[in-house]
N, CA, C and O atoms as a Tinker XYZ file with bonds, in Angstrom:
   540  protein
     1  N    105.375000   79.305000  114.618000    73     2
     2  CA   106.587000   79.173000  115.393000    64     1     3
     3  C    107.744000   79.902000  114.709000    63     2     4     5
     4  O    108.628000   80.513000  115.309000    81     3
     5  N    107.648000   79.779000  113.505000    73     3     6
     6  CA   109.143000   80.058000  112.530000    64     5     7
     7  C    108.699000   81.913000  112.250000    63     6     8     9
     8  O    109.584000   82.658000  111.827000    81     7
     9  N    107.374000   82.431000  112.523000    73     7    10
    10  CA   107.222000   83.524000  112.373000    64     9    11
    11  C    107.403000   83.940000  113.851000    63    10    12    13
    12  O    108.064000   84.978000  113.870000    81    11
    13  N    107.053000   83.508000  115.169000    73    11    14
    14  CA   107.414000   84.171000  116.405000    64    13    15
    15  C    108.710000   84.728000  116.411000    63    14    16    17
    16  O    108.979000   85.896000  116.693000    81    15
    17  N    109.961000   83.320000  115.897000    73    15    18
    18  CA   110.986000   83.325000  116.001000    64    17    19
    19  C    111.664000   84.614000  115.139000    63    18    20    21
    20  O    112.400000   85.486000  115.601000    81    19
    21  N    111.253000   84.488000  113.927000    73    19    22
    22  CA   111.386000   85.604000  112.741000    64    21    23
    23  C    111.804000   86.339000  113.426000    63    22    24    25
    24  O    112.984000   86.594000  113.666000    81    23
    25  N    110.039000   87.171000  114.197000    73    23    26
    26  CA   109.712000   88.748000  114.045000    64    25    27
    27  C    110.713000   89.778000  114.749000    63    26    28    29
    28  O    110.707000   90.964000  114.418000    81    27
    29  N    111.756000   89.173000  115.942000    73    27    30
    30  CA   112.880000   90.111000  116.567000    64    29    31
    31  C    113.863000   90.670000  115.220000    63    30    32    33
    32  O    114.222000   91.774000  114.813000    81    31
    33  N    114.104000   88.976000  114.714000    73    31    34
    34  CA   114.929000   89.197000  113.870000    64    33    35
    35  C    115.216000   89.903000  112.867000    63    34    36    37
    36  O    116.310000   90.166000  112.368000    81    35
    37  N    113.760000   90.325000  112.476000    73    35    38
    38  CA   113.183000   90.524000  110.855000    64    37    39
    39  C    113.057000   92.051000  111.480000    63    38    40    41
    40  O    113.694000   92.971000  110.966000    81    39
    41  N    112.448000   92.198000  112.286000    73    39    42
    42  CA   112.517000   94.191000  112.691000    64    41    43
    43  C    113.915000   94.295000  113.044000    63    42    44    45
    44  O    114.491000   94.503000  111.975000    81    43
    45  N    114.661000   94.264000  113.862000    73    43    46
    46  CA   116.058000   94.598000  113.696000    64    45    47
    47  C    116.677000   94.100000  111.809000    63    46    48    49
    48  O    117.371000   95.013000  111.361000    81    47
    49  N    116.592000   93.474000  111.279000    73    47    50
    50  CA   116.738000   94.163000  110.055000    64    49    51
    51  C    116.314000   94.799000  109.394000    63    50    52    53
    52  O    116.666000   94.269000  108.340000    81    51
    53  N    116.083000   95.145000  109.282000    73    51    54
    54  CA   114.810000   96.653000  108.567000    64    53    55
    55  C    115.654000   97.600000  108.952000    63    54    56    57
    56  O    115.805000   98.564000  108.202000    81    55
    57  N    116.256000   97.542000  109.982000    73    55    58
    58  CA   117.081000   98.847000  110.830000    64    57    59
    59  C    118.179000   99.191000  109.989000    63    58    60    61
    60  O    118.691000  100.277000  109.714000    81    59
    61  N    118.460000   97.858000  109.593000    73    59    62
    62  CA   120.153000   97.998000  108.357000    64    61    63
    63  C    120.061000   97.468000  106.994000    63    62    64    65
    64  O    121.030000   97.412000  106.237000    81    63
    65  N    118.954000   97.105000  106.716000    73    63    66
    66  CA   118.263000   96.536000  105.502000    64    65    67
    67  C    117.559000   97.493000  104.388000    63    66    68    69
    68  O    116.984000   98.553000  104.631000    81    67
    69  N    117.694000   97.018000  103.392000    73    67    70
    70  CA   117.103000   97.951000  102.146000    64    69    71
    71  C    115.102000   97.181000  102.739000    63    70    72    73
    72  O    115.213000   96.054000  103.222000    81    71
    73  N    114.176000   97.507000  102.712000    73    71    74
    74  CA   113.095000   96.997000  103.270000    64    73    75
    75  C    112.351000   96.522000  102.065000    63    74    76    77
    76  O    111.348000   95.903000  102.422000    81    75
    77  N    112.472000   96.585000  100.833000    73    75    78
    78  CA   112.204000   96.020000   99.768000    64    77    79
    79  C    112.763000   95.125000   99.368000    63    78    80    81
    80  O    112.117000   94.295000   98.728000    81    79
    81  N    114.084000   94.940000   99.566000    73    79    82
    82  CA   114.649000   93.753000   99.713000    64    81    83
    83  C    114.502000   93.009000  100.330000    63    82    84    85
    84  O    115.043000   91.975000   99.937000    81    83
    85  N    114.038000   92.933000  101.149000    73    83    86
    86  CA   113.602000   91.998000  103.061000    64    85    87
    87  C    112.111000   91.672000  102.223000    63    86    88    89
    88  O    111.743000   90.506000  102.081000    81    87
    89  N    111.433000   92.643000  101.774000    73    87    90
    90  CA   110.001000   91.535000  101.173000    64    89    91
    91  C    109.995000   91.131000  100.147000    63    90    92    93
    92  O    108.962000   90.555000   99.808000    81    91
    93  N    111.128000   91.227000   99.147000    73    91    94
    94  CA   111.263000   90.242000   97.742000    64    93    95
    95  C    111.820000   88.793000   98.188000    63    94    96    97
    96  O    111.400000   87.678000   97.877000    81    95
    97  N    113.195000   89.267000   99.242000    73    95    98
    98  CA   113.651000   87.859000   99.647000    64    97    99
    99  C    112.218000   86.735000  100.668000    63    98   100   101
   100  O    112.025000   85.526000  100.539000    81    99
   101  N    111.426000   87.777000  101.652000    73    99   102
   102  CA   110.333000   86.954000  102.173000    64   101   103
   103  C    109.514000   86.490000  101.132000    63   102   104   105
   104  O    109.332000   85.276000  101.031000    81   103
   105  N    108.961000   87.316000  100.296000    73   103   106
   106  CA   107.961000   86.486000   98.955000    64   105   107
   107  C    108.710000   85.401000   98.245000    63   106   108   109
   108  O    108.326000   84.260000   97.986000    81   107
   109  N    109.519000   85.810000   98.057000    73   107   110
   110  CA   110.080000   83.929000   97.363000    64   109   111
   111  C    110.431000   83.083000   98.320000    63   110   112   113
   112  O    110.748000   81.942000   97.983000    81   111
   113  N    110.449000   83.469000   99.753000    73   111   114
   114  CA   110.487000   82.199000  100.437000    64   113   115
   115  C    108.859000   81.535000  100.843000    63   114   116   117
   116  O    108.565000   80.399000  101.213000    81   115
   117  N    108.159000   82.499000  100.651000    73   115   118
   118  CA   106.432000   81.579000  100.193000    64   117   119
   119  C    106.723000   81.805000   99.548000    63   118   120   121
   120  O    107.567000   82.608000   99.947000    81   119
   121  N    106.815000   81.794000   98.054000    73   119   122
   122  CA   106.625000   80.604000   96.748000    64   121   123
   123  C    107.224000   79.668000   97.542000    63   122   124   125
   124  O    106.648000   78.702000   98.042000    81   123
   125  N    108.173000   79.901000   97.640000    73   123   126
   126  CA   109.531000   78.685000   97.512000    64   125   127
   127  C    108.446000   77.685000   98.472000    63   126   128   129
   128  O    108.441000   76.494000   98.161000    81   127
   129  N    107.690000   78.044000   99.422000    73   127   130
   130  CA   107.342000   77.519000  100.525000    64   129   131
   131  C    106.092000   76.630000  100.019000    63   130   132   133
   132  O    105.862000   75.557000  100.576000    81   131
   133  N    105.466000   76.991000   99.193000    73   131   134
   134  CA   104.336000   76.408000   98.561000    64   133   135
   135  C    104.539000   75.291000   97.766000    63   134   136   137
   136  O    104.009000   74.207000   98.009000    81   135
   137  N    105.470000   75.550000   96.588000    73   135   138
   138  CA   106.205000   74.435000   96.447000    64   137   139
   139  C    106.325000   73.197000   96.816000    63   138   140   141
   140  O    106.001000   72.110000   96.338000    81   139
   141  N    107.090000   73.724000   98.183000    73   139   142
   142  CA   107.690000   72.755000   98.858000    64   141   143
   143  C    106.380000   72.213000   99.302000    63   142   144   145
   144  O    106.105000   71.205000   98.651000    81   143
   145  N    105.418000   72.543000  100.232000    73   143   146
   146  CA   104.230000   71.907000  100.359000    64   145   147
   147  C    103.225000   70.976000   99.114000    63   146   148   149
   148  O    102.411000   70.056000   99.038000    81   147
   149  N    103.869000   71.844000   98.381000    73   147   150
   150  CA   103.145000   70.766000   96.940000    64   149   151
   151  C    103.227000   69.545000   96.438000    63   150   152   153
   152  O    102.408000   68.767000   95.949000    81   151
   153  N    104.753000   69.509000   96.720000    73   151   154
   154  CA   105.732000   68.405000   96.351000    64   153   155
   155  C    105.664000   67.236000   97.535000    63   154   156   157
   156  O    106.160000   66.119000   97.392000    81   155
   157  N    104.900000   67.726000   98.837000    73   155   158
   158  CA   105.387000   66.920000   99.880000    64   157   159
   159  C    104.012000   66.733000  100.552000    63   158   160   161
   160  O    103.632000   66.964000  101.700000    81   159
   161  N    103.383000   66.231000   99.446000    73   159   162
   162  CA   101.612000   66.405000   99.872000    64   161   163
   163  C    101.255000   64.973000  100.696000    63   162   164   165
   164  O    100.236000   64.688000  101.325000    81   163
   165  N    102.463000   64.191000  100.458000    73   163   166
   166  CA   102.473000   62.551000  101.280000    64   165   167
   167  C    103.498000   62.611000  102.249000    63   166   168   169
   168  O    103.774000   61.515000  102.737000    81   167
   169  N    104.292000   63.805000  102.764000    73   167   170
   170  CA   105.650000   63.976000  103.715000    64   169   171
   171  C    105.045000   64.774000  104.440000    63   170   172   173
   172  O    104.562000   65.824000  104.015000    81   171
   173  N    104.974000   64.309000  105.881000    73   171   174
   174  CA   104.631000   65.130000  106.951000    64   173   175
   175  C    106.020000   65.706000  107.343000    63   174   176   177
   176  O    105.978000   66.897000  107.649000    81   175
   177  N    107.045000   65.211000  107.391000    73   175   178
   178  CA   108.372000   66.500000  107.290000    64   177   179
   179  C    108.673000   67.291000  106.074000    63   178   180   181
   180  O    109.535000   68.154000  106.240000    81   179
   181  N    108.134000   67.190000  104.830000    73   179   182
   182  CA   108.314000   68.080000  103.972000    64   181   183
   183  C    106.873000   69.317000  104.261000    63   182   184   185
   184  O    106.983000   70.498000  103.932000    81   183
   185  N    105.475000   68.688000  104.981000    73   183   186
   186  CA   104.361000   69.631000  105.002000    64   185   187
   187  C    105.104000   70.308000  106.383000    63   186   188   189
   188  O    104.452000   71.337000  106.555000    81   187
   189  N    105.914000   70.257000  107.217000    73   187   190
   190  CA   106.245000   71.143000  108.338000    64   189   191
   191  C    106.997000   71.798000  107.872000    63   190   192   193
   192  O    106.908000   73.008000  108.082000    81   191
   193  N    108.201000   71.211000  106.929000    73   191   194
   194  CA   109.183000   72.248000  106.374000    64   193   195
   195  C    108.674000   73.654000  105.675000    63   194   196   197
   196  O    109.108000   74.798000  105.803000    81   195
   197  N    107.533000   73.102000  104.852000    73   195   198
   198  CA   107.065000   74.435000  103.858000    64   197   199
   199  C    106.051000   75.068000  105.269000    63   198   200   201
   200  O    105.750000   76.260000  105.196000    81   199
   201  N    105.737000   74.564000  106.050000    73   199   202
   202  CA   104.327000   75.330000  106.532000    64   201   203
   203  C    105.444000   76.096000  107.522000    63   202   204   205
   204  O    104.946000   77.050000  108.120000    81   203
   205  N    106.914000   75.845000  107.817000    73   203   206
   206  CA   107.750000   76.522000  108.884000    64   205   207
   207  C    107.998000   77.681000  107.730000    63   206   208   209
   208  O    107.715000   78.874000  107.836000    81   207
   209  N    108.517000   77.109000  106.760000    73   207   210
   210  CA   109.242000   78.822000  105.446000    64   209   211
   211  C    107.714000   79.412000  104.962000    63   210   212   213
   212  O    107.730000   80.621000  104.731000    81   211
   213  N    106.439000   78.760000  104.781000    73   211   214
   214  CA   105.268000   79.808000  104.656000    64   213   215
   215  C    105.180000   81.164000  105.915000    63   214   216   217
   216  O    104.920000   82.356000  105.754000    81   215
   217  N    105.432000   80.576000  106.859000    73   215   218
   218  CA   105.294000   81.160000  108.292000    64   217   219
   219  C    106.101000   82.056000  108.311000    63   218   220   221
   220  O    105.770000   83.141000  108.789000    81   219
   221  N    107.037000   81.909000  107.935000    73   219   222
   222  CA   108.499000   82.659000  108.336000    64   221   223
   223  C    107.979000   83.866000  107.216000    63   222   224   225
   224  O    107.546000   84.936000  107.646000    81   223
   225  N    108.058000   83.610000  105.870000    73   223   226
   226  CA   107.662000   84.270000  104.604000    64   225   227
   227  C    106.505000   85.390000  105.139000    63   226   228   229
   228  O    106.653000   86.581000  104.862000    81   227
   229  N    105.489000   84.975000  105.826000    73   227   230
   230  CA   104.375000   85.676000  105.586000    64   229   231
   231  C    104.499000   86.996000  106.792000    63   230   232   233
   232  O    104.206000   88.191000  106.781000    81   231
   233  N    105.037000   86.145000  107.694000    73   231   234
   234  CA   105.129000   87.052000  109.204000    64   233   235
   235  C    106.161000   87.699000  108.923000    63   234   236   237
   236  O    106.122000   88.695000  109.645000    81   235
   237  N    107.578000   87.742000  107.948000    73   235   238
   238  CA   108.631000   88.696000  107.679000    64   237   239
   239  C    108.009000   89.727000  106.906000    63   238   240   241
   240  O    108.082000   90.932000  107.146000    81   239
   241  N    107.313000   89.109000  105.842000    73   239   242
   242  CA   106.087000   90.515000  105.345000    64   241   243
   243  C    105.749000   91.279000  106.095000    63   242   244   245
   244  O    106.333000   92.214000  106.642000    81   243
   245  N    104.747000   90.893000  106.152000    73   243   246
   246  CA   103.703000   91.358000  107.797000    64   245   247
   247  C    104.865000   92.129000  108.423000    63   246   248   249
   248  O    105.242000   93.097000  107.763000    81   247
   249  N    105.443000   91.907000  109.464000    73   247   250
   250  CA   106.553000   92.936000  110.343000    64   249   251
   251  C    107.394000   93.965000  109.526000    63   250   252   253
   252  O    107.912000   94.898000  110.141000    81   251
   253  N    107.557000   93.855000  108.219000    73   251   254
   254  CA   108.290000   94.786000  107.662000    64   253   255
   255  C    107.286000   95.764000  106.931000    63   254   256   257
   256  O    107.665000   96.909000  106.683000    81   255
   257  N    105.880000   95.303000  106.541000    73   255   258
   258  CA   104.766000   96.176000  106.101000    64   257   259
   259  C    104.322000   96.811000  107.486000    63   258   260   261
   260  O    103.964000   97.920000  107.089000    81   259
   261  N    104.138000   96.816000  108.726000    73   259   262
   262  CA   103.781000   97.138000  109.805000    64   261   263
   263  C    105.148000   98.260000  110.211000    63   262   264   265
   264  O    104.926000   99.312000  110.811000    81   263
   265  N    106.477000   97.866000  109.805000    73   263   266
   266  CA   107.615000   98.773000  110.137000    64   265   267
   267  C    107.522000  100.111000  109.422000    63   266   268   269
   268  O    107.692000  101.192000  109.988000    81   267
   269  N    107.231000   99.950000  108.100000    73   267   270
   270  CA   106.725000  100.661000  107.183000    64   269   271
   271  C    105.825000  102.037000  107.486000    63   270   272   273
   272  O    106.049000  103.229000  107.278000    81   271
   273  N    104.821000  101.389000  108.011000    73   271   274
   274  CA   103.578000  102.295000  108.433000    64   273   275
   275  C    103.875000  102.936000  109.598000    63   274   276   277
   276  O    103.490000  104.070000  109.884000    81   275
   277  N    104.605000  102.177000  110.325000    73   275   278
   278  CA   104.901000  103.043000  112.224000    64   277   279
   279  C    105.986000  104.120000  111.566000    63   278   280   281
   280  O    105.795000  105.291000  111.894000    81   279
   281  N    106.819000  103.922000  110.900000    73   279   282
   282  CA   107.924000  105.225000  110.235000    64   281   283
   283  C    107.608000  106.300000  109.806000    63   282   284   285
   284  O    108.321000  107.284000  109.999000    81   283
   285  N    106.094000  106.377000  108.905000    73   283   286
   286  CA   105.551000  106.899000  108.299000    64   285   287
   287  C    104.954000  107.571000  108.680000    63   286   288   289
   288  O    104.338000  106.989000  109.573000    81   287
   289  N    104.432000  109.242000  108.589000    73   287   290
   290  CA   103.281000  109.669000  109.171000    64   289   291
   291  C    103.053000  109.510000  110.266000    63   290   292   293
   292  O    101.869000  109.175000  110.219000    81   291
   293  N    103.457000  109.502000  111.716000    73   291   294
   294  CA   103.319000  109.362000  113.064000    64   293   295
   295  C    101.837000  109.737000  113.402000    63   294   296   297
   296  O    101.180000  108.983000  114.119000    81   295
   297  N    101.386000  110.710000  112.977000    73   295   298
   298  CA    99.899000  111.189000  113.493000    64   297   299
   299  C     99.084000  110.278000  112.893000    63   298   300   301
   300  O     98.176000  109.823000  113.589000    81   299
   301  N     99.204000  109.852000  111.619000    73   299   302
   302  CA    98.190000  108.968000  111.143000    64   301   303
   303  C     98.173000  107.489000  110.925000    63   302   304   305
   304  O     97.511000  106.756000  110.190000    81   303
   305  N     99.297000  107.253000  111.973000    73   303   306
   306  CA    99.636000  105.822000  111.937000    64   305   307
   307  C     98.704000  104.871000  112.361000    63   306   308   309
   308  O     98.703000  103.668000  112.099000    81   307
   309  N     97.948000  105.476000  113.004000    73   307   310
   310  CA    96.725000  104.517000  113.660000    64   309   311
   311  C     95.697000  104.122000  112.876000    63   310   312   313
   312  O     95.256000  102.973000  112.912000    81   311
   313  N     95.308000  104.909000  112.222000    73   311   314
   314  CA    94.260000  105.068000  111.226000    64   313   315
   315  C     94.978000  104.281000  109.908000    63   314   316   317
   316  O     94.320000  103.430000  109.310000    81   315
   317  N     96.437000  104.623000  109.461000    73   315   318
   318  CA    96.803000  103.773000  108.555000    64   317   319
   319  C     96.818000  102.293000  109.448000    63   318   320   321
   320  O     96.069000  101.596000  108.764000    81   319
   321  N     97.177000  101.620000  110.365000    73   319   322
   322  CA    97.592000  100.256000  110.781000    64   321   323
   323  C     96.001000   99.840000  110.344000    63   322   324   325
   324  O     95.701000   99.058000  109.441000    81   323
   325  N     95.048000  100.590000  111.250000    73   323   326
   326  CA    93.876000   99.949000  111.032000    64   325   327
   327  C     93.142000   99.650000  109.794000    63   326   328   329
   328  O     92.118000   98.967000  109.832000    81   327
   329  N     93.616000  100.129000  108.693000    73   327   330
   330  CA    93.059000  100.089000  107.268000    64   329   331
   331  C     94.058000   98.508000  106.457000    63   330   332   333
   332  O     93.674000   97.593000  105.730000    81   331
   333  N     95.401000   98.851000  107.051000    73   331   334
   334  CA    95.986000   97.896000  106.822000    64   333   335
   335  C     95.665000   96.250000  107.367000    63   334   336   337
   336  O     95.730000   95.244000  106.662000    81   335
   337  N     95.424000   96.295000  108.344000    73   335   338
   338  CA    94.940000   95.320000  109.215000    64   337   339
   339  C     93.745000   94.648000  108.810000    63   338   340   341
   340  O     93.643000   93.427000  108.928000    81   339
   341  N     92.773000   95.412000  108.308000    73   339   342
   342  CA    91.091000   95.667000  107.695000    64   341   343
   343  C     91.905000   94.519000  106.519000    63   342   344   345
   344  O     91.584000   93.335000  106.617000    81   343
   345  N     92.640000   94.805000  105.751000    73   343   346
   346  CA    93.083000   95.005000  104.409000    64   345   347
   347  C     93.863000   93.016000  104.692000    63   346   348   349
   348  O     93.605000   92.028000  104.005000    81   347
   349  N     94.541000   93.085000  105.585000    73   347   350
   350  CA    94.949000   91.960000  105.805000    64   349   351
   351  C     93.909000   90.436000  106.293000    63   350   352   353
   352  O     93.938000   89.225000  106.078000    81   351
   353  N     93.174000   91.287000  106.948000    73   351   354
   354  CA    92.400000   90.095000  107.255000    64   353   355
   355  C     91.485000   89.712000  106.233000    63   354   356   357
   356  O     91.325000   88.513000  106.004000    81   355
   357  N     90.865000   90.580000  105.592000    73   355   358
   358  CA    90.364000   90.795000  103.839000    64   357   359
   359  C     90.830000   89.577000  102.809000    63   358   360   361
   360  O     90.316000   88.643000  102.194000    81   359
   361  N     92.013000   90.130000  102.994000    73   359   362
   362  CA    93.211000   88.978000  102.540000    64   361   363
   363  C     92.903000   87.841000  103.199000    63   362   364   365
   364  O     92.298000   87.010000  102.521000    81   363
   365  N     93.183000   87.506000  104.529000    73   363   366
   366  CA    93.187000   86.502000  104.349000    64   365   367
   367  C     91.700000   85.351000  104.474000    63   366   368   369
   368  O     91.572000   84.141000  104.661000    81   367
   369  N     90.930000   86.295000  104.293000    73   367   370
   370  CA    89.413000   85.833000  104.305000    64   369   371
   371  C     88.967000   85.134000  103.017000    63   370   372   373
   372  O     88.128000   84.235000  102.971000    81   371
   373  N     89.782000   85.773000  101.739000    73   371   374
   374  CA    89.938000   85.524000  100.869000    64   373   375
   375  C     90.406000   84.557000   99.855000    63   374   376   377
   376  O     90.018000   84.086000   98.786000    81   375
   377  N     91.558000   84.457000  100.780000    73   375   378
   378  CA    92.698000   82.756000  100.604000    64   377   379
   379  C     92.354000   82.035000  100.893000    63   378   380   381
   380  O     92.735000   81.000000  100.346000    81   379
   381  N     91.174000   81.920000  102.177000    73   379   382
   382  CA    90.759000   80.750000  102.920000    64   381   383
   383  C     89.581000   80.581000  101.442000    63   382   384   385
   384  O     89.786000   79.657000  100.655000    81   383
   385  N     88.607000   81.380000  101.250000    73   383   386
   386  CA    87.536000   80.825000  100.103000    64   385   387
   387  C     88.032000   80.098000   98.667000    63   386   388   389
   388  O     87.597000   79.172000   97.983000    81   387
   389  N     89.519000   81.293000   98.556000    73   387   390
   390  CA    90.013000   80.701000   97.250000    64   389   391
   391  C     90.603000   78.957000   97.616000    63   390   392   393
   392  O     90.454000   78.015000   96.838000    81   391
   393  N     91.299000   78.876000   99.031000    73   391   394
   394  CA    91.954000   77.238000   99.121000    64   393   395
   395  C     90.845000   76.613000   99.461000    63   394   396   397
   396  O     91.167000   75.452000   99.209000    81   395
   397  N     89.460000   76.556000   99.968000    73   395   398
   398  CA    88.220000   75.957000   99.957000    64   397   399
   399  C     88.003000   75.270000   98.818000    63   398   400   401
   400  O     87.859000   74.058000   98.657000    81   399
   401  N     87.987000   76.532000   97.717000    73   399   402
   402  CA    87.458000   76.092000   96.455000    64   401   403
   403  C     88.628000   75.485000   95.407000    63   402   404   405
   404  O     88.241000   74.955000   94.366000    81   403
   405  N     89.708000   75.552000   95.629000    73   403   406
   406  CA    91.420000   75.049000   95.005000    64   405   407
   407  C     90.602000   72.959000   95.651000    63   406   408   409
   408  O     90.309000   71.944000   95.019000    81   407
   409  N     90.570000   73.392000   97.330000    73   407   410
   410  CA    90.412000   71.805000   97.462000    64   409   411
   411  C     89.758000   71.016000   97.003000    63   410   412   413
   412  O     90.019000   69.840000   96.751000    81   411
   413  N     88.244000   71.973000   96.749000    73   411   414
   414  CA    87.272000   71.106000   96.182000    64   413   415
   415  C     87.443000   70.975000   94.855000    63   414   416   417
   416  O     86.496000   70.372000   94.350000    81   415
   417  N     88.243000   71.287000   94.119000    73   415   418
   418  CA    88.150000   71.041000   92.554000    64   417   419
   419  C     89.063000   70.589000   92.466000    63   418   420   421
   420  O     88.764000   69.756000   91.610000    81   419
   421  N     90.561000   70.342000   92.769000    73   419   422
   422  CA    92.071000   70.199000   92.765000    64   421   423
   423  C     92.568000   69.413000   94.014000    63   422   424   425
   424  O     93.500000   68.670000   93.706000    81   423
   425  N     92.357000   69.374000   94.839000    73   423   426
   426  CA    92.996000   68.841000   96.321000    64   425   427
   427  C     94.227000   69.870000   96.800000    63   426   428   429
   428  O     94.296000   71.099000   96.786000    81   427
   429  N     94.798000   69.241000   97.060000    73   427   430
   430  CA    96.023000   69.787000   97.595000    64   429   431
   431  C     96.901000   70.302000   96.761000    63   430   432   433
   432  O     97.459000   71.384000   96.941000    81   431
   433  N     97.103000   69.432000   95.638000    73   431   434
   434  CA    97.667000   70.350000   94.297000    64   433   435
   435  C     97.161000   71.712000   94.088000    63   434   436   437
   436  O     97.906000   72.692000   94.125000    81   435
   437  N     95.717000   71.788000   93.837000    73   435   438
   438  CA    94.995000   73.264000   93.810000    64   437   439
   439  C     95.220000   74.077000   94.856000    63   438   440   441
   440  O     95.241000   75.273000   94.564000    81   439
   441  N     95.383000   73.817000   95.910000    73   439   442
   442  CA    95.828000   74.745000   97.048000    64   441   443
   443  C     97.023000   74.984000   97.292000    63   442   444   445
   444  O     97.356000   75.883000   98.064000    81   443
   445  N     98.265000   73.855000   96.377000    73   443   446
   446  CA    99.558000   74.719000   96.954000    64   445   447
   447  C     99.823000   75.328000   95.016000    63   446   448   449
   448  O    100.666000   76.199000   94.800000    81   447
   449  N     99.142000   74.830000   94.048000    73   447   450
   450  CA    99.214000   76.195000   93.062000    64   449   451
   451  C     98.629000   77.922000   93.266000    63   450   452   453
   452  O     98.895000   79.018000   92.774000    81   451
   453  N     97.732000   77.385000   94.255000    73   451   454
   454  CA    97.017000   78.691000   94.202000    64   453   455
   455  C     97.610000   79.668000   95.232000    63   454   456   457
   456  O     97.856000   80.843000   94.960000    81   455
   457  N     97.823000   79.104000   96.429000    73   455   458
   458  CA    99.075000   80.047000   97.134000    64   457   459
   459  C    100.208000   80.348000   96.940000    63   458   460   461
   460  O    100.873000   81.103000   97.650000    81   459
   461  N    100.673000   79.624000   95.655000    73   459   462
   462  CA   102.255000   80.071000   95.182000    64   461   463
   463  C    101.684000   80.961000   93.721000    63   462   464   465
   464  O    102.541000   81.681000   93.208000    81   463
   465  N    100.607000   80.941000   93.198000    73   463   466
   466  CA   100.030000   81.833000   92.452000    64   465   467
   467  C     99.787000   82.964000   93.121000    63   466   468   469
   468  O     99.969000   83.947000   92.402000    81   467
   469  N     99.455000   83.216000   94.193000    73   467   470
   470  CA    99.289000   84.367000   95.158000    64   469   471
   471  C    100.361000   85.388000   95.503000    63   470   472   473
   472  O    100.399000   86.613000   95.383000    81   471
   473  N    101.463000   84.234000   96.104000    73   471   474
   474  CA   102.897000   84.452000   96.251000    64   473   475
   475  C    103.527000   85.372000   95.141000    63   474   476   477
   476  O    104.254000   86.333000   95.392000    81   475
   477  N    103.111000   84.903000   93.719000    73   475   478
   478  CA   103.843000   85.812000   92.523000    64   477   479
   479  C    103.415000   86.940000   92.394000    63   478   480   481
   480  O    104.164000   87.914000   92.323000    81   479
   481  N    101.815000   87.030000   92.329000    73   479   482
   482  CA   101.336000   87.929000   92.211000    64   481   483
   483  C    101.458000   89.183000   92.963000    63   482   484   485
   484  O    101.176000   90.335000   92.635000    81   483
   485  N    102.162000   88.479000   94.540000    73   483   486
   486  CA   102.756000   89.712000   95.671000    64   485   487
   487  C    103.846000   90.300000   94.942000    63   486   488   489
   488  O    103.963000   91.518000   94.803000    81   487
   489  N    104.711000   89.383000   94.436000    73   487   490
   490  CA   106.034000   89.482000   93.903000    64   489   491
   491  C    105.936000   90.398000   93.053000    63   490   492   493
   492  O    106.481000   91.464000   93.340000    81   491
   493  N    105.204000   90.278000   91.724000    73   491   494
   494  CA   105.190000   91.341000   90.398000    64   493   495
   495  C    104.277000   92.696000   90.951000    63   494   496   497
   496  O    104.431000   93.777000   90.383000    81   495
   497  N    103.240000   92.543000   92.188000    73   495   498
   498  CA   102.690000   94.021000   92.364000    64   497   499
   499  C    103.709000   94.498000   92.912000    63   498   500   501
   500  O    104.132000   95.524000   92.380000    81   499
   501  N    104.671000   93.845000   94.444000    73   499   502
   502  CA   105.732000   94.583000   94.602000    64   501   503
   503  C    106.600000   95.360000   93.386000    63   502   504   505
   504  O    106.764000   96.533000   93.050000    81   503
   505  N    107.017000   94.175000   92.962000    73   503   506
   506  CA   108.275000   94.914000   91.786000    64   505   507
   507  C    107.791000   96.129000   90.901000    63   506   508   509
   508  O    108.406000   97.175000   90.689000    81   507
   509  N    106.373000   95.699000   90.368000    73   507   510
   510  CA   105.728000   96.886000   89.353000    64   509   511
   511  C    105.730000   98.411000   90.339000    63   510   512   513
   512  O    106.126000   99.469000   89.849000    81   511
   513  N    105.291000   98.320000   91.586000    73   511   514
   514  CA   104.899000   99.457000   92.168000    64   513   515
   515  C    106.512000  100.219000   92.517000    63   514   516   517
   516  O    106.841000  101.404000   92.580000    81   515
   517  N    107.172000   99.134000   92.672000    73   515   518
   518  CA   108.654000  100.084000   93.087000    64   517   519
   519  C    109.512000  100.487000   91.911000    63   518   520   521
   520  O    110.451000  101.283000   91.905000    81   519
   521  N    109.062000   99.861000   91.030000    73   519   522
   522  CA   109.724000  100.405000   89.378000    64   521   523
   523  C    108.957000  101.817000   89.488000    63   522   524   525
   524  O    109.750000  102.744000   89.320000    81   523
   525  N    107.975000  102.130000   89.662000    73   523   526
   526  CA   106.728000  103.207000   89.385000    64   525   527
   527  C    107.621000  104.298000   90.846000    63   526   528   529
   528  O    107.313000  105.468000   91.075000    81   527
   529  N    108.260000  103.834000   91.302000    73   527   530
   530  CA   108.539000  104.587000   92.526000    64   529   531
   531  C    108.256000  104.799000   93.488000    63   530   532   533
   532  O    108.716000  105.664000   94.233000    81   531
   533  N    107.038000  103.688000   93.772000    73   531   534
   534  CA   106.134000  104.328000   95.389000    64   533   535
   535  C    106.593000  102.990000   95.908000    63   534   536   537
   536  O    106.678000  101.956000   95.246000    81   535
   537  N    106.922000  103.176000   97.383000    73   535   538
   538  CA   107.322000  102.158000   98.365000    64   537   539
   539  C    106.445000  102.447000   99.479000    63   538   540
   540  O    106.507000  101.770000  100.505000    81   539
């Protein structure tokens, strides 16, 4: 819901937005969002709050990595979306085995460390790759 709502919002900024900035501020709102789900593992209004800022977080990604690629290269945009897409669902095929196995060893604790472990790890490949210069 909080990502439907986002996605107008989140592509019209990109339009006037630094776009690396738009996915450092979305990645710390998953952490921030995981967190919050961590902490609120007995609050069904604290598990909507984080699962509304996970949503928001992931789908402001998503629309600004997708803005990215349509800007880019016009002829080979298709072929890039589809590798990206490949690449995303990869991903998230991935999260689902890693929070499978977070539940079965950890519960819910293991699954909201391991998606805010995820979360950082977006965070420092972002930052490392744009120190290096490639966006």
């Amino acid at each position: 819901m909080a990502g439907a709502v986002a996605a107008s919002y989140v592509g019209r900024l990109t339009d006037h937005f630094n776009k690396n900035h738009i996915i450092i501020v979305s990645v710390l709102i998953i952490i921030i969002s995981w967190v919050v789900l961590g902490l609120s593992h007995a609050s069904i209004i604290g598990l909507i709050i984080g699962a509304l800022f996970l949503d928001l977080g992931i789908q402001s990604v998503h629309i600004v990595n997708q803005t990215i690629i349509f800007e880019g290269n016009p002829p080979e945009r298709n072929r890039i979306n589809t590798v990206y897409m490949v690449m995303y669902f990869v991903g998230g095929a991935t999260g689902t085995l890693i929070g499978g196995l977070a539940w079965t060893h950890f519960q819910w604790m293991g699954v909201s460390i391991a998606g805010g472990g995820f979360g950082l790890l977006v965070l420092l490949a972002h930052l490392g790759l744009r120190r290096r210069g490639n966006n």
